[in-house]
C-alpha positions as CSV (number, residue, x, y, z in Angstrom):
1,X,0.0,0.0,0.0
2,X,1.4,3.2,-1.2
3,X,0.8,6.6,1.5
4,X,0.0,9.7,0.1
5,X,2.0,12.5,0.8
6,X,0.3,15.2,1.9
7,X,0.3,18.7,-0.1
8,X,0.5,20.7,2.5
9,X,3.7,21.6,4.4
10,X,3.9,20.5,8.3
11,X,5.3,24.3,8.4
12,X,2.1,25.9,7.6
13,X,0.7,26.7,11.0
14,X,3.8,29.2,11.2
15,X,2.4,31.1,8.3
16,X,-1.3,31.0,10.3
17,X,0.1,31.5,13.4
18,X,2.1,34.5,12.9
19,X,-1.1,36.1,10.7
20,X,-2.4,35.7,13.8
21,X,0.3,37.7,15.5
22,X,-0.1,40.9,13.6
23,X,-3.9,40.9,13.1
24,X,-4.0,40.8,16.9
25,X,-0.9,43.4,17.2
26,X,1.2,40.7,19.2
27,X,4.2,41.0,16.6
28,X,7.0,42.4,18.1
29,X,10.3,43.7,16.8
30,X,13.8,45.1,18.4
31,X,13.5,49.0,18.6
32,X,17.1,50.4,18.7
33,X,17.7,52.5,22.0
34,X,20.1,55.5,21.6
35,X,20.8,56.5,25.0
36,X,22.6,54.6,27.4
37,X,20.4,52.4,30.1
38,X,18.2,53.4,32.4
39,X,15.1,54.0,34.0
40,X,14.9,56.4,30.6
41,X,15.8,56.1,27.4
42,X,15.4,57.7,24.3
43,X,13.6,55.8,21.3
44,X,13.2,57.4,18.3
45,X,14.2,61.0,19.4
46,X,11.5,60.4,22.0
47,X,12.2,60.6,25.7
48,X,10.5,57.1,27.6
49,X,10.4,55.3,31.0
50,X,11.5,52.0,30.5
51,X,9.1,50.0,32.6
52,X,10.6,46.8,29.8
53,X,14.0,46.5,31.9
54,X,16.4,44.4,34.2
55,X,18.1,47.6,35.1
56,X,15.0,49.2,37.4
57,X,17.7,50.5,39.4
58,X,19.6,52.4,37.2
59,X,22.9,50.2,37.8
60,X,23.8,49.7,34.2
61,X,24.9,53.2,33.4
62,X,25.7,54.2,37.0
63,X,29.4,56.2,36.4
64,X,30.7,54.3,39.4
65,X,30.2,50.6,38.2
66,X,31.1,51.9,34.5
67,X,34.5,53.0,35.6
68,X,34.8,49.2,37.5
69,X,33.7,47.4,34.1
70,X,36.5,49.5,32.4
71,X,38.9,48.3,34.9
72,X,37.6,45.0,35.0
73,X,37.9,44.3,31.5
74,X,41.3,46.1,31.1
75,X,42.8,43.8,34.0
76,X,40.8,40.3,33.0
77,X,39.6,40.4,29.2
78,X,36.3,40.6,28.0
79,X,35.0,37.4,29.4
80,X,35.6,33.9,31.0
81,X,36.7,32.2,28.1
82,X,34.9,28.9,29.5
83,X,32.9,27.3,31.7
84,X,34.4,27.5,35.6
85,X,34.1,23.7,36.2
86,X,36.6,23.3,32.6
87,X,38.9,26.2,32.7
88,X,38.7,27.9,36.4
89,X,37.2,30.9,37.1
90,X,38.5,34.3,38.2
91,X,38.7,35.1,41.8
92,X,36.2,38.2,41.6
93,X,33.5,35.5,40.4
94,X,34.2,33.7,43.9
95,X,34.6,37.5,46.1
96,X,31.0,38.1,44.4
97,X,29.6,35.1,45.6
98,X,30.6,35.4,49.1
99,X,29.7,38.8,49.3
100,X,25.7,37.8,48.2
101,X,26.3,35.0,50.9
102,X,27.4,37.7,53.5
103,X,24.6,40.4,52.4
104,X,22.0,37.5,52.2
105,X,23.4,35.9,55.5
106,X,23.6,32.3,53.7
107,X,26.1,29.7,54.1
108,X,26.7,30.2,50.5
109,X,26.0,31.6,47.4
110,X,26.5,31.4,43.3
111,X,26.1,33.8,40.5
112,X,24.8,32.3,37.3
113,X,25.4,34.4,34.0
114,X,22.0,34.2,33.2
115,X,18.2,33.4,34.5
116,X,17.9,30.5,32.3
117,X,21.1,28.9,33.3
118,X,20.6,29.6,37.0
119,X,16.9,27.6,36.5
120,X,18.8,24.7,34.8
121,X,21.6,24.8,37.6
122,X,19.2,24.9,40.6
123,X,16.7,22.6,38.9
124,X,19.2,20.1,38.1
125,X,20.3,19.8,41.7
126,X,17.6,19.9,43.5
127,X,14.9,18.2,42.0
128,X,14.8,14.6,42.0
129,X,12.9,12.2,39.7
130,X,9.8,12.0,41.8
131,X,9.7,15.8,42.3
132,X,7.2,18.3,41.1
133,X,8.6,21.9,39.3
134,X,5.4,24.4,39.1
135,X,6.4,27.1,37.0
136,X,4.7,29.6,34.9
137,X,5.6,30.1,31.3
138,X,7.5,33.7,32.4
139,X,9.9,31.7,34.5
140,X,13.0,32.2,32.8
């Protein structure tokens, strides 16, 4: 018995989804900043609040921690060059954790390079097989 194959491609719901998207005004696209960060920014020659941010508290273009990344990345590169478990880390990664583990008042602490990786590292160690994650579909 000889299948037919079907006409249509198995990628056509993309094409009906995202019609979807920008009938319903969903779509969305990068809009280029042109100021530094912060709780303001300028879009388009207009002056905005950026309620869309990490940096609610201003710390990305604070002159203080500017002048630190600029000696930071004069004195160690531009970045890790590797995972910490492969090729070491850097002793400020370590003077960062145990300051959040004094400020916190914790035995210890760790500093993931990103939401999603610090899900996947705390996940991965603390559930078990027979363990339950709830999680909405903003966890990131």
């Amino acid at each position: 018995m000889v299948k037919s194959i079907p006409s249509e491609s198995p990628y056509t719901w993309i094409d009906r989804a995202l019609a979807t998207i920008q009938k319903a005004n969903w779509y969305r696209q990068e809009i280029p900043i042109a100021s530094s960060s912060g709780s303001i920014v300028e879009i388009e020659g207009r002056s905005l609040l950026n309620f869309a941010s990490n940096d609610y508290l201003g710390l990305a273009s604070d002159e203080r921690l500017v002048n630190a990344a600029i000696a930071a990345t004069k004195k160690y590169g531009t970045g890790s060059t590797g995972s910490r478990l492969l090729s070491g880390h850097r002793s400020l990664h370590r003077d960062l954790e145990n300051a959040i583990a004094e400020f916190k008042q914790t035995e210890d602490a760790i500093v993931f390079s990103s939401g999603y990786l610090a899900n996947i590292g705390t996940i991965s160690a603390l559930v078990g097989k027979r363990d339950l994650v709830v999680a909405d579909e903003y966890n990131h």
